[in-house]
LOFI-885793 format. One record per residue: residue in three letters; x, y, z of N, C-alpha, C in turn. Coordinates in steps of 0.05 Angstrom, whole numbers, padded with zeros to 5 digits, m for minus. Example, Ala and Ser with C-alpha at 12.3 -4.5 7.8 and 13.67 -1.06 7.14 Angstrom:
2
r,n.u,n.v,n.w,ca.u,ca.v,ca.w,c.u,c.v,c.w
ALA,00264,m00114,00156,00246,m00090,00156,00264,m00066,00156
SER,00257,m00045,00142,00273,m00021,00143,00258,00001,00157
***
This chain:
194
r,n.u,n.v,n.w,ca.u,ca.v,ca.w,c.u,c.v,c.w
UNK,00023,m00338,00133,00023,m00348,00106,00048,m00339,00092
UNK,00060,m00357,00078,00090,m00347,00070,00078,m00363,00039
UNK,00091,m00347,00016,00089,m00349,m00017,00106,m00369,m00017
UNK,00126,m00354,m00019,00164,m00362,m00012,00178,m00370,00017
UNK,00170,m00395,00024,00199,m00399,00035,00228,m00385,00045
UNK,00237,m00371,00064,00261,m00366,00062,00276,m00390,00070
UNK,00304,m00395,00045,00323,m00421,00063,00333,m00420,00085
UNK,00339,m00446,00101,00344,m00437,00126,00373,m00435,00139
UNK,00387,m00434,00106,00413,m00435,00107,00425,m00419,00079
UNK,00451,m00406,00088,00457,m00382,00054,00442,m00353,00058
UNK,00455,m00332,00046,00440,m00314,00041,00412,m00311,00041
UNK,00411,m00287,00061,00381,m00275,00074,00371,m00268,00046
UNK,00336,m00272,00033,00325,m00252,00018,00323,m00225,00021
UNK,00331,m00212,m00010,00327,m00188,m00005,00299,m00179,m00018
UNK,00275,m00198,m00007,00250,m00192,m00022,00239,m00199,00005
UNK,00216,m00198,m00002,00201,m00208,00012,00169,m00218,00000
UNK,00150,m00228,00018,00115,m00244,m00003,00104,m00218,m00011
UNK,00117,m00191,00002,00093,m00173,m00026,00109,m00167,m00050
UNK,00138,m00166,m00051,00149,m00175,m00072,00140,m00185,m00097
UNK,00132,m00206,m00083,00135,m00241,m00103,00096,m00239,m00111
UNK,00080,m00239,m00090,00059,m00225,m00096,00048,m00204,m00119
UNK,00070,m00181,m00119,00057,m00163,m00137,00062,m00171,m00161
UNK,00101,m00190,m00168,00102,m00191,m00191,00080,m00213,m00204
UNK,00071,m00231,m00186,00046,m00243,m00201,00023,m00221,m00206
UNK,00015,m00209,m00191,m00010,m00190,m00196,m00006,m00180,m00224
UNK,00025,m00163,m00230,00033,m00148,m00251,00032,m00171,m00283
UNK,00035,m00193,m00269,00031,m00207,m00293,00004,m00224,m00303
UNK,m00009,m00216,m00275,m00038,m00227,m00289,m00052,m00219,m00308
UNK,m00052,m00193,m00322,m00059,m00184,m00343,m00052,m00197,m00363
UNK,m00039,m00212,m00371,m00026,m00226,m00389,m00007,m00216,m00408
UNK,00000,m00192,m00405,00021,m00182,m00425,00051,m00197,m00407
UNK,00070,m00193,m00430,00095,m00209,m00427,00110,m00195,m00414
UNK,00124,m00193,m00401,00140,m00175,m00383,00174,m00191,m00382
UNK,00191,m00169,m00382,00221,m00183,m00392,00231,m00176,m00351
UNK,00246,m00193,m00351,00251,m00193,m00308,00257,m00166,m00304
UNK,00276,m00146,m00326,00287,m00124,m00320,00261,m00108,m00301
UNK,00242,m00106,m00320,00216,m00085,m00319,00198,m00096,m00300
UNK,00201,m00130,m00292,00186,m00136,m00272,00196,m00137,m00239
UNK,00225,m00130,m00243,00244,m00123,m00220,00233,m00092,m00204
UNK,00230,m00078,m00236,00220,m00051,m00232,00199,m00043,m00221
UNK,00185,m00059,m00229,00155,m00054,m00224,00149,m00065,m00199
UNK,00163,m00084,m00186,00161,m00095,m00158,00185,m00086,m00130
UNK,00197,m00072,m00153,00212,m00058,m00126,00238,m00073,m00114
UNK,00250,m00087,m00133,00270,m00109,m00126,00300,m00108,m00143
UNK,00311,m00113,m00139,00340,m00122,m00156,00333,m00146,m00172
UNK,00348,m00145,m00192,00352,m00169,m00222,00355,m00190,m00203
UNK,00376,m00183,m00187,00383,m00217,m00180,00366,m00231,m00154
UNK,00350,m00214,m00138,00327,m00217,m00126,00299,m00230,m00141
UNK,00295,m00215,m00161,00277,m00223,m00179,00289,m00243,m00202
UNK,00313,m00260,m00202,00321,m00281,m00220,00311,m00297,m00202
UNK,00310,m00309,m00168,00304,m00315,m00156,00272,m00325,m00149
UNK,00264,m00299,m00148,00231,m00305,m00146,00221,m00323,m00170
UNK,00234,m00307,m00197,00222,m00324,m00220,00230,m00353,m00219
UNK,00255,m00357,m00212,00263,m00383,m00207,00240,m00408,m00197
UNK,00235,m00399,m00171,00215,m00411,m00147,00193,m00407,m00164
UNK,00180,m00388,m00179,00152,m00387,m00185,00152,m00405,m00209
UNK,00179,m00407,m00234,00178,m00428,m00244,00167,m00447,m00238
UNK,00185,m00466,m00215,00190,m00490,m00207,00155,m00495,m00188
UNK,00154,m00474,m00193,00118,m00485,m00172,00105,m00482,m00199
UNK,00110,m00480,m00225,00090,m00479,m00248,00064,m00452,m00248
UNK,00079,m00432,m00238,00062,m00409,m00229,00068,m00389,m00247
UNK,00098,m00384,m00269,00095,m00374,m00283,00122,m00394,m00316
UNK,00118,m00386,m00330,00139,m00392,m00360,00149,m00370,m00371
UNK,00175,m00383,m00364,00194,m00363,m00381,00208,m00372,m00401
UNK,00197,m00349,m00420,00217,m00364,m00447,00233,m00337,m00457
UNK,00241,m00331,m00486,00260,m00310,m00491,00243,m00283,m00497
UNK,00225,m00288,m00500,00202,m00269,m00503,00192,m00254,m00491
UNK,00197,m00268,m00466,00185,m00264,m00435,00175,m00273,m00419
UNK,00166,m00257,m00396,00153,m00273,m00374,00126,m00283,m00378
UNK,00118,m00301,m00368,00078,m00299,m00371,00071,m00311,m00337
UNK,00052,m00308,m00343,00038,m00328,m00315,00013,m00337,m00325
UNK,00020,m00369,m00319,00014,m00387,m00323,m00020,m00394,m00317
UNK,m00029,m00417,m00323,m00066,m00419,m00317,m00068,m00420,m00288
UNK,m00051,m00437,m00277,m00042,m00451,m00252,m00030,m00425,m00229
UNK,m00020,m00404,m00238,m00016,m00373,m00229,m00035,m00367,m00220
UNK,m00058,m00349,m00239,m00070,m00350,m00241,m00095,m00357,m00224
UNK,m00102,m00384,m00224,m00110,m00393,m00203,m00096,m00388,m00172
UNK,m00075,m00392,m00173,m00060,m00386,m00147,m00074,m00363,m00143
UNK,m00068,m00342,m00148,m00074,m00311,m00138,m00099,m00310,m00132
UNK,m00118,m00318,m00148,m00141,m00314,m00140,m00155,m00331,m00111
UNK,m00132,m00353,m00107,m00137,m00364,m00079,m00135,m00357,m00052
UNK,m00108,m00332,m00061,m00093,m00313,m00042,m00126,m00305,m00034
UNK,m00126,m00305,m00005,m00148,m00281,00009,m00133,m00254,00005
UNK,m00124,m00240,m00008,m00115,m00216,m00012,m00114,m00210,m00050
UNK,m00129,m00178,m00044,m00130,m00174,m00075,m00127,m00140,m00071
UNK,m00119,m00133,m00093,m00106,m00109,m00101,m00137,m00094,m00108
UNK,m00136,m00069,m00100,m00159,m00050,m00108,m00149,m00025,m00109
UNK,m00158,m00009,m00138,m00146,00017,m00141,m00172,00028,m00137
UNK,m00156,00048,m00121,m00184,00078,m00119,m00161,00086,m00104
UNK,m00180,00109,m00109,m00166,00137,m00105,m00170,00145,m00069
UNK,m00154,00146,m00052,m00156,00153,m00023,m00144,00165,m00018
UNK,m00138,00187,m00026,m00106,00210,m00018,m00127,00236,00004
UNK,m00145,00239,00007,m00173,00244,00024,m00169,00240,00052
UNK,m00149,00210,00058,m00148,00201,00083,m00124,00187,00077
UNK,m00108,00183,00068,m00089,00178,00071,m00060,00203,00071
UNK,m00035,00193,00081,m00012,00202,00067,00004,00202,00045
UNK,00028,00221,00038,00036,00223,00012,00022,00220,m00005
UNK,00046,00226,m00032,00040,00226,m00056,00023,00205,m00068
UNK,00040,00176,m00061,00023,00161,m00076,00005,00137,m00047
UNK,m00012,00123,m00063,m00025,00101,m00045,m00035,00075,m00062
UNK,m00036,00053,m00051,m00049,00032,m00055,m00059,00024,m00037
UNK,m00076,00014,m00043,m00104,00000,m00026,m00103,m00037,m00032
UNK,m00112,m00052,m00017,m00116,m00080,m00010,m00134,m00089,m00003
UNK,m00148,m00110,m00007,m00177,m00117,00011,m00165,m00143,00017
UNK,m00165,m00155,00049,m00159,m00173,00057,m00184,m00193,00071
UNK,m00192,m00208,00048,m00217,m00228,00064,m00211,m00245,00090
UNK,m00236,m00237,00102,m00247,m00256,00125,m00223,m00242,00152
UNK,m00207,m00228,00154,m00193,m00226,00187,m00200,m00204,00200
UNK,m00226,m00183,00192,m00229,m00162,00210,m00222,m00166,00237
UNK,m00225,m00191,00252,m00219,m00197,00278,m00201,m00195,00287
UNK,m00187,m00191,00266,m00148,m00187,00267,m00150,m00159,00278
UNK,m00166,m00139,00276,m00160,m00119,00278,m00172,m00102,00311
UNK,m00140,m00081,00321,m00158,m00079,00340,m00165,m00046,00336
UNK,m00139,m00035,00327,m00134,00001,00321,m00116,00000,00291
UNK,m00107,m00014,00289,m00095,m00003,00257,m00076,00003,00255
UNK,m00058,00001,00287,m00032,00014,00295,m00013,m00011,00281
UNK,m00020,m00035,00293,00004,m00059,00278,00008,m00048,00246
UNK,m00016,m00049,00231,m00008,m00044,00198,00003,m00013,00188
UNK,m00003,00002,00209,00015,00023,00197,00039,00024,00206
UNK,00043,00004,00236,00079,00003,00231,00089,m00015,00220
UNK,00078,m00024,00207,00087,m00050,00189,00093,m00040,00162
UNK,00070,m00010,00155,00075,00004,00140,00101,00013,00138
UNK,00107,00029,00162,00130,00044,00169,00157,00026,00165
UNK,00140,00001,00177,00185,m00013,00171,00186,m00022,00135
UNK,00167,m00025,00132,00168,m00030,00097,00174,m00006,00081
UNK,00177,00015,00090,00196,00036,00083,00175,00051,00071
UNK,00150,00056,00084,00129,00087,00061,00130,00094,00088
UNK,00099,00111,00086,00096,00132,00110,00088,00118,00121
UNK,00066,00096,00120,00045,00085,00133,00026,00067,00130
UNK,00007,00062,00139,m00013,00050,00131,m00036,00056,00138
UNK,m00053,00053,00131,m00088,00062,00136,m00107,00040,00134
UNK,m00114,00029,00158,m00137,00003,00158,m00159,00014,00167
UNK,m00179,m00004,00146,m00196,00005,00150,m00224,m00024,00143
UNK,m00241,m00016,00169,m00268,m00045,00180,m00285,m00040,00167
UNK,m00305,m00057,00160,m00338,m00051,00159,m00353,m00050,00183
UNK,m00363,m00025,00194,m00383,m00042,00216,m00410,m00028,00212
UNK,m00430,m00046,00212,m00463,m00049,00214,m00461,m00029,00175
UNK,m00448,m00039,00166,m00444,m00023,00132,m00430,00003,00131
UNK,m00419,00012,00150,m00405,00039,00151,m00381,00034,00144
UNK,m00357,00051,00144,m00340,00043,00130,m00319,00058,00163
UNK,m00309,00043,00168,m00293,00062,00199,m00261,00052,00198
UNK,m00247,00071,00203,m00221,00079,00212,m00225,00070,00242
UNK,m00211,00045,00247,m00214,00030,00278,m00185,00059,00292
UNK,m00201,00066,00316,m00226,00052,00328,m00252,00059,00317
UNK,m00260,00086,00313,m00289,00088,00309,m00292,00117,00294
UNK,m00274,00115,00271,m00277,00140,00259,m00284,00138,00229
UNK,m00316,00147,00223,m00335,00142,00208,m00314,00153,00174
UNK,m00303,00137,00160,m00303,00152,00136,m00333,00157,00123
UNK,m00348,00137,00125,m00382,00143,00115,m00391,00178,00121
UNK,m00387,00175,00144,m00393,00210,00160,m00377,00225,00152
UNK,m00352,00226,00149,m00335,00248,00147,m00316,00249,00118
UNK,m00325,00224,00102,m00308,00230,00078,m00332,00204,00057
UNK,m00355,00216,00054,m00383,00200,00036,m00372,00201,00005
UNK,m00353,00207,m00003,m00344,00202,m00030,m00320,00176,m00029
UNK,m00305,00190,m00015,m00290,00171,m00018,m00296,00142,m00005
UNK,m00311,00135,00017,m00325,00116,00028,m00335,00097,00001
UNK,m00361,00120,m00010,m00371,00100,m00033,m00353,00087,m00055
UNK,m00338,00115,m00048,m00317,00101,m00077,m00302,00067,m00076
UNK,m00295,00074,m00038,m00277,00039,m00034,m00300,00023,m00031
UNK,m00315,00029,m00023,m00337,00006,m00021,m00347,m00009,m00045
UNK,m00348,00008,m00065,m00351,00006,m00097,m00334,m00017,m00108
UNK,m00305,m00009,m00102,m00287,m00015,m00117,m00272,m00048,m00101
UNK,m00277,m00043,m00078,m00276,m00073,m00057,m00301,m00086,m00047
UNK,m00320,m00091,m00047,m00345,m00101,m00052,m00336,m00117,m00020
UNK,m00326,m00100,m00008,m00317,m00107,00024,m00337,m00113,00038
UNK,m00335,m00132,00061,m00359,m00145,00074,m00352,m00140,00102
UNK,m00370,m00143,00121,m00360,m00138,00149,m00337,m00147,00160
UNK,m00331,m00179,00147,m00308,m00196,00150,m00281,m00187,00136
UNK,m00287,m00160,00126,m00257,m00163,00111,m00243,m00138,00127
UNK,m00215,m00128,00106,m00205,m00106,00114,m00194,m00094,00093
UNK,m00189,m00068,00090,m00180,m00060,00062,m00159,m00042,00092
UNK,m00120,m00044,00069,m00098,m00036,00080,m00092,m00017,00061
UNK,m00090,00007,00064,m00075,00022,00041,m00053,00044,00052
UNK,m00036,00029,00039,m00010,00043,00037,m00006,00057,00026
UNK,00004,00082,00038,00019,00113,00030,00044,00119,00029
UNK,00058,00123,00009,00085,00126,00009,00093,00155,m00013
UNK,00119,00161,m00008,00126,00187,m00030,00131,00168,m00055
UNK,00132,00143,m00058,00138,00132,m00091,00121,00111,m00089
UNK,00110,00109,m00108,00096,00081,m00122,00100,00050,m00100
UNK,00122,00048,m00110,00131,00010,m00103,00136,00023,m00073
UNK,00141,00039,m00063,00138,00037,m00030,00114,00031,m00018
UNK,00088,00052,m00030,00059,00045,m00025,00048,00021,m00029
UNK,00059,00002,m00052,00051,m00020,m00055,00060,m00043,m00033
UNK,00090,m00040,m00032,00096,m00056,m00019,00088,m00051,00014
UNK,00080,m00029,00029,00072,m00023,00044,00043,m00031,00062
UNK,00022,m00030,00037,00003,m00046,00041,00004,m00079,00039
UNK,00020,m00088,00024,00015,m00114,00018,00030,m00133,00044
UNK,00049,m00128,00054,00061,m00129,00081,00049,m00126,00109
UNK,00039,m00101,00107,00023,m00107,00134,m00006,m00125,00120
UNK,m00010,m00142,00100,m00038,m00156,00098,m00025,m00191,00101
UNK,m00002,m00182,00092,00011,m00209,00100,00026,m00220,00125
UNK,00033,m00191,00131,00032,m00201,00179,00008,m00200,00191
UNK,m00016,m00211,00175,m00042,m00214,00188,m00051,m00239,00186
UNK,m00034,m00263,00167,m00032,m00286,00174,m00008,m00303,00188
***
């Protein structure tokens, strides 16, 4: 599944779909966001992110005027079509580094066989890693077969709480020493799973 397009001619992106991804997430709240701070907050260069906004224009996914950015009804809807959605809780319990984000990716547990692809998918997206993690028979397991339910019952309830995860899904969370590495970490290996 590709957001964006890369052309197949001209300069390579220097982004990539969790990029373009988060800056919609960041703007679904509805506050206005000016590109500088939405560059920032996604982990990209101005002229990377003049780009994205460009394309998300032209698909009517977000409006820009002098005020700022928004995202649009039609956004909006988009994101919420994405089988992938952002979930905060707290996993530093079982994960690496300082910081982490978490992802719940509907319907591809089958995608999964050990968890090794998304944490080096982690790794080339520049954090420490990544941490996938199945439902099976309602437990919450680190594939292959390592019970967070059994060995970490807080933090278990806590993702289960907070991702309302089903046997069909997967929650990816990325660990990195800064913020936009963890983010972009998880959101990458959920998007080399289509």
């Amino acid at each position: 599944m590709r957001i964006i397009d890369a052309p197949q001619y001209g300069p390579m992106f220097r982004f990539s779909d969790a990029s373009v991804y988060w800056a919609l997430y960041v703007l679904s709240d509805g506050r206005r966001m000016g590109r500088k701070r939405l560059a920032e907050e996604s982990g990209v260069g101005e002229g990377s992110m003049r780009r994205i906004l460009n394309t998300l224009k032209e698909e009517n996914l977000i409006d820009i005027k002098q005020t700022g950015i928004t995202i649009t009804k039609a956004g909006l809807a988009y994101l919420s079509e994405l089988p992938v959605r952002v979930i905060d809780v707290d996993a530093s319990k079982i994960v690496l580094g300082d910081y982490s984000q978490a992802v719940l990716v509907k319907g591809l547990s089958f995608k999964i066989n050990n968890g090794l692809q998304q944490r080096d998918a982690g790794i080339r997206a520049g954090a420490l890693g990544c941490t996938t993690l199945i439902m099976r028979d309602g437990e919450l397991i680190l594939p292959p077969s390592w019970s967070i339910d059994q060995n970490e019952p807080e933090v278990a309830a806590k993702i289960k709480e907070a991702s309302g995860m089903t046997e069909d899904d997967i929650i990816i969370i990325g660990s990195a020493d800064d913020r936009v590495s963890a983010i972009n970490a998880a959101l990458t290996a959920a998007f080399e799973l289509f």
